[in-house]
VOGU-3710 file (C-alpha; in Angstrom, 3 decimals, decimal comma):
1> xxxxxxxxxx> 19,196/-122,349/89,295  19,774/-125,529/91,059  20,506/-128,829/89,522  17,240/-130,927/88,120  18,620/-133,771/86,514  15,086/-134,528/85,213  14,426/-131,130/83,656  17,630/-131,609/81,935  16,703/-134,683/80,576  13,405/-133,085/79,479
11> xxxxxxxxxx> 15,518/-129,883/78,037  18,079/-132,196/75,943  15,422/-134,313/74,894  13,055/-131,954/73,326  15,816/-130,253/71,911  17,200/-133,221/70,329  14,169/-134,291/68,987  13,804/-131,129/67,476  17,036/-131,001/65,753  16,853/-134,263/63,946
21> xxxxxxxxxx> 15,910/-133,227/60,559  18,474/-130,723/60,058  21,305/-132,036/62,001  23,361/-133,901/58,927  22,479/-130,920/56,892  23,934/-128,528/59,601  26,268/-128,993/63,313  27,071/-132,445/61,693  29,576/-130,627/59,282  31,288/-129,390/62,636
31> xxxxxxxxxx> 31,092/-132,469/64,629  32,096/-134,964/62,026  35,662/-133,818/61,702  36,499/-135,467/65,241  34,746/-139,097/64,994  38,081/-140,666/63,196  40,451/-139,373/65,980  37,499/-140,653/68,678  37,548/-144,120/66,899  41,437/-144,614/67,036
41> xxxxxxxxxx> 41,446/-143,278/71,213  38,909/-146,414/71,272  40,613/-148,525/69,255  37,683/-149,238/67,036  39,221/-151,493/64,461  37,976/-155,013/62,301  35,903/-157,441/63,980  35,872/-155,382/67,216  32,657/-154,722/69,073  31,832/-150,980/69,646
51> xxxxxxxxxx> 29,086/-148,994/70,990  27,833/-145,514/70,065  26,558/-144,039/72,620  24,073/-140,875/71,990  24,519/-142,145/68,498  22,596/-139,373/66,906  21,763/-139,538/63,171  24,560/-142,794/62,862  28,049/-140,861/61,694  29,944/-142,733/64,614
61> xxxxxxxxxx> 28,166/-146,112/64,279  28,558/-145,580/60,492  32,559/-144,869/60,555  33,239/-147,541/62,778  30,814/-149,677/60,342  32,915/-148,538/57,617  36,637/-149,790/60,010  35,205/-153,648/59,616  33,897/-153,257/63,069  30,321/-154,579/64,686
71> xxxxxxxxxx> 29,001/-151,553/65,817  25,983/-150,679/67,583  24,346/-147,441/68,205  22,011/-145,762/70,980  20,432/-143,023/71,511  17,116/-141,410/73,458  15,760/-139,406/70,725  13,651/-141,343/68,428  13,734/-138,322/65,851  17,242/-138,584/65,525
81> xxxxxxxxxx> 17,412/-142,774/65,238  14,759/-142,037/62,679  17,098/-140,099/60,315  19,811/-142,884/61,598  17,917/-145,645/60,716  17,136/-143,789/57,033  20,434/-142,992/56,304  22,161/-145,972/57,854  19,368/-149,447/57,580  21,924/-151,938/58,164
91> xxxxxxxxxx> 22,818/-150,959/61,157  22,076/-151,884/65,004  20,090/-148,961/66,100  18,476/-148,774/69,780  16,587/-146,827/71,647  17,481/-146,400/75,191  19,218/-145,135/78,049  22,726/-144,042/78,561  22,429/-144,068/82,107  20,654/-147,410/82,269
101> xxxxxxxxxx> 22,156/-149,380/79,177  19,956/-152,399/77,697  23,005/-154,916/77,430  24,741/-156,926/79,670  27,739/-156,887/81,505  31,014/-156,974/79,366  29,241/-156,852/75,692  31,585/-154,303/73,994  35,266/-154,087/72,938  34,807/-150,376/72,985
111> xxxxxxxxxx> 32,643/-147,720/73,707  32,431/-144,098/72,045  30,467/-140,631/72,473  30,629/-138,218/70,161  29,999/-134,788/71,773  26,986/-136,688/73,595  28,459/-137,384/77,511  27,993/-133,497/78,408  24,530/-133,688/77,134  23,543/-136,633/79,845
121> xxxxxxxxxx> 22,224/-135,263/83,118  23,905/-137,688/85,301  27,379/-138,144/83,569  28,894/-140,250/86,162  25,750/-142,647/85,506  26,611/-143,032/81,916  30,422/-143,179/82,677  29,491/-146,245/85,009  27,424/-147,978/82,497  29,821/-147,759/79,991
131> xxxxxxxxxx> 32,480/-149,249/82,430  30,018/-152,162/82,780  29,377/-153,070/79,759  32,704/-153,085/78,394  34,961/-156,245/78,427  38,016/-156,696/80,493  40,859/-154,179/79,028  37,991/-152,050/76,761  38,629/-148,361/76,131  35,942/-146,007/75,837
141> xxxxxxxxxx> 36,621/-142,639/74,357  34,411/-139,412/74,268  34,401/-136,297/72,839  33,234/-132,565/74,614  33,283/-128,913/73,329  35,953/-126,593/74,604  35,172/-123,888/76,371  33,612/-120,933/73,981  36,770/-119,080/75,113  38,820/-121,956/73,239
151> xxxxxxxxxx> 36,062/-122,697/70,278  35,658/-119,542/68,110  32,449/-120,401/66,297  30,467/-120,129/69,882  32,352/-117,006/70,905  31,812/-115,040/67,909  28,008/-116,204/68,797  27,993/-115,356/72,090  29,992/-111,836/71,618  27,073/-111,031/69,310
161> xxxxxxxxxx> 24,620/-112,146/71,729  26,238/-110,198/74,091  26,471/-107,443/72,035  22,982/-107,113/70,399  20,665/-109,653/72,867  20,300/-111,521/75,897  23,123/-114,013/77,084  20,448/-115,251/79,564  17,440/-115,094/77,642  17,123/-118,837/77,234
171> xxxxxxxxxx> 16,720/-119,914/81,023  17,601/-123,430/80,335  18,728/-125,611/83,264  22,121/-126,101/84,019  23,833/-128,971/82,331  24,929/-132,234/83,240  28,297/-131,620/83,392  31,434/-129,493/83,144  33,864/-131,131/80,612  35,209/-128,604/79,057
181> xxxxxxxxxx> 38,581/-129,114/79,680  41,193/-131,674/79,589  41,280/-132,178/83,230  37,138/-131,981/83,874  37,308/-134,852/81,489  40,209/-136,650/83,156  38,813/-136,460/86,459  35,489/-137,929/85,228  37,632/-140,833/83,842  39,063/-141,590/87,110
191> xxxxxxxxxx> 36,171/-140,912/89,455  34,403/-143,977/87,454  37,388/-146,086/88,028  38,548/-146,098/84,471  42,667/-146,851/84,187  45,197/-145,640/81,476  43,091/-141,885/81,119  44,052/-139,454/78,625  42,731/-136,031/77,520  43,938/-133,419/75,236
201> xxxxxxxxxx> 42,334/-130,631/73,149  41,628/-131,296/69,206  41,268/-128,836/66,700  40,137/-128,850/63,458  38,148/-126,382/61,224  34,466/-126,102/60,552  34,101/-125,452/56,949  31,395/-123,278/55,984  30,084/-122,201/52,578  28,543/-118,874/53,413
211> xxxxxxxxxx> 28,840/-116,729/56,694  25,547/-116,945/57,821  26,092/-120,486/57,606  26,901/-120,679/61,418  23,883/-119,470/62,742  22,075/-121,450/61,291  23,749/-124,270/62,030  23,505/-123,865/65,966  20,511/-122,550/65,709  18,897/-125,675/63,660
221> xxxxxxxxxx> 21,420/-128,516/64,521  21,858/-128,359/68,031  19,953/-128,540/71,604  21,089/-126,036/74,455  22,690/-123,025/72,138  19,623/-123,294/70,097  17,513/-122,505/72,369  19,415/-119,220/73,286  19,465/-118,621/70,226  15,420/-119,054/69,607
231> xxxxxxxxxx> 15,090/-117,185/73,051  16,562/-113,823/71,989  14,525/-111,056/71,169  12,841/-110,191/67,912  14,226/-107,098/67,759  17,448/-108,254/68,187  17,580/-111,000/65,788  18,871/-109,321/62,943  21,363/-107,775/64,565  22,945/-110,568/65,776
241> xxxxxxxxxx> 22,718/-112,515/62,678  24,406/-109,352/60,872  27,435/-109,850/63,730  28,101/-112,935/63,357  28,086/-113,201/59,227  30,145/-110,532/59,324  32,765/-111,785/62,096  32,597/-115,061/59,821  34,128/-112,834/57,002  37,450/-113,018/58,712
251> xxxxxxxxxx> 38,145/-116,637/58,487  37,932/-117,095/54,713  39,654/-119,320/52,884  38,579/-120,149/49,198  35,250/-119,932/47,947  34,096/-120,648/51,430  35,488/-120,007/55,346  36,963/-122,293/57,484  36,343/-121,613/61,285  38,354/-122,968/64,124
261> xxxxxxxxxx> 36,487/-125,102/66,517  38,372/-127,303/69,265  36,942/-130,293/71,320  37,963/-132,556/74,377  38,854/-135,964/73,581  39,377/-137,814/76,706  39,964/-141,961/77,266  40,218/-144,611/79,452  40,721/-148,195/79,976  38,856/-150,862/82,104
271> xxx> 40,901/-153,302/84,004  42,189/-156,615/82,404  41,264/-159,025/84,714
//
């Protein structure tokens, strides 16, 4: 399929939009355990500017909040500023454009993205933008997925799918990027001119209370898997639900399971002068 960069726009958006209301309930449990390690590759600390790019329902903007520093968030979906702006009212919440930011040149200390650069159709837009609006010597850090090969929670999904469904049922268009690796992330660092990159897999554990807790946390609290997920056949729905639960089983710990799940976190510096 070849590259649209508006009908990925249009894909990410709606899917965004729909996700809103159950992301903190849901995929926030999984992407939340990698905003303190994004902060510190920023160096997010008191009385230091920092904006959130793809901000989502606020957990970035809210940490960094939470550091002493004067965050501000963005993000394109007004569903999920909504739940943002209800969870989080004292904060600087805007709508906009992360490849066309709405501040000026050299605003920002720092500049983060959780798990939102991969999402943007033209990546090496946003990369520049965030270049521009950070001050001499500001870092901005970001966060991807691993590959599924790397993050277990999509690969027991997508052996199930593969197993029981259609691993191309969804027909979504290609993404906006490739960053699911150390050096796909690097190289985006340096193509935008940033100095001082760094990249390195993350892992932590996505702590679920019951198995079929997973499911329904892609399927409800994200964009792109969701919609293969909501894109499989009826018929095939239970059965794949029934695979994954029960591939959950093996990673219990407790009362509840603890799944593996590794991202990308990748930095770089703008020049001093």
């Amino acid at each position: 399929m070849e590259f649209d960069p508006e009908a990925v726009r249009a894909f990410e958006h709606a899917g965004w939009q729909q996700a809103a209301s159950a992301y903190n309930a849901t995929f926030a449990h999984a992407s939340a355990g990698f905003v303190e390690a994004l902060l510190d590759a920023a160096g997010v600390s008191s009385g230091r500017s920092v904006l959130d790019v793809c901000c989502g329902t606020g957990v970035v903007t809210a940490a960094a909040a939470r550091r002493g520093a004067v965050p501000s968030g963005l993000d394109f979906s007004a569903a999920m500023l909504a739940q943002a702006r209800r969870a989080h009212p004292r904060l600087r919440l805007d709508e906009g454009d992360a490849e066309a930011l709405p501040y000026a040149d050299r605003s920002f200390d720092a500049v983060v993205s959780n798990f939102g650069i991969h999402h943007i159709a033209n990546s090496d837009r946003a990369m520049a933008e965030a270049r521009r609006v950070l001050r001499p010597g500001g870092r901005f850090a970001i966060t991807t997925w691993a590959a599924p090969t790397e993050n277990v929670a999509w690969r027991l999904l997508l052996d199930a799918i593969g197993a029981h469904g259609d691993l191309h049922a969804a027909r979504a268009p290609p993404s906006g990027g490739n960053l699911q690796t150390p050096q796909a992330a690097l190289r985006l660092f340096e193509a935008a001119g940033f100095s001082e990159c760094r990249a390195e897999a993350v892992r932590r554990e996505w702590l679920l209370s019951q198995p079929r807790d997973l499911l329904t946390a892609l399927a409800r609290g994200t964009a792109r898997t969701a919609a293969l997920i909501d894109a499989q056949p009826a018929a095939a729905t239970p059965a794949i639900e029934a695979a994954v639960a029960a591939a959950v089983l093996r990673y219990r710990r407790g009362d509840g399971f603890a799944v593996p799940i590794v991202a990308i976190l990748a930095s770089g510096t703008t020049s001093p002068g």
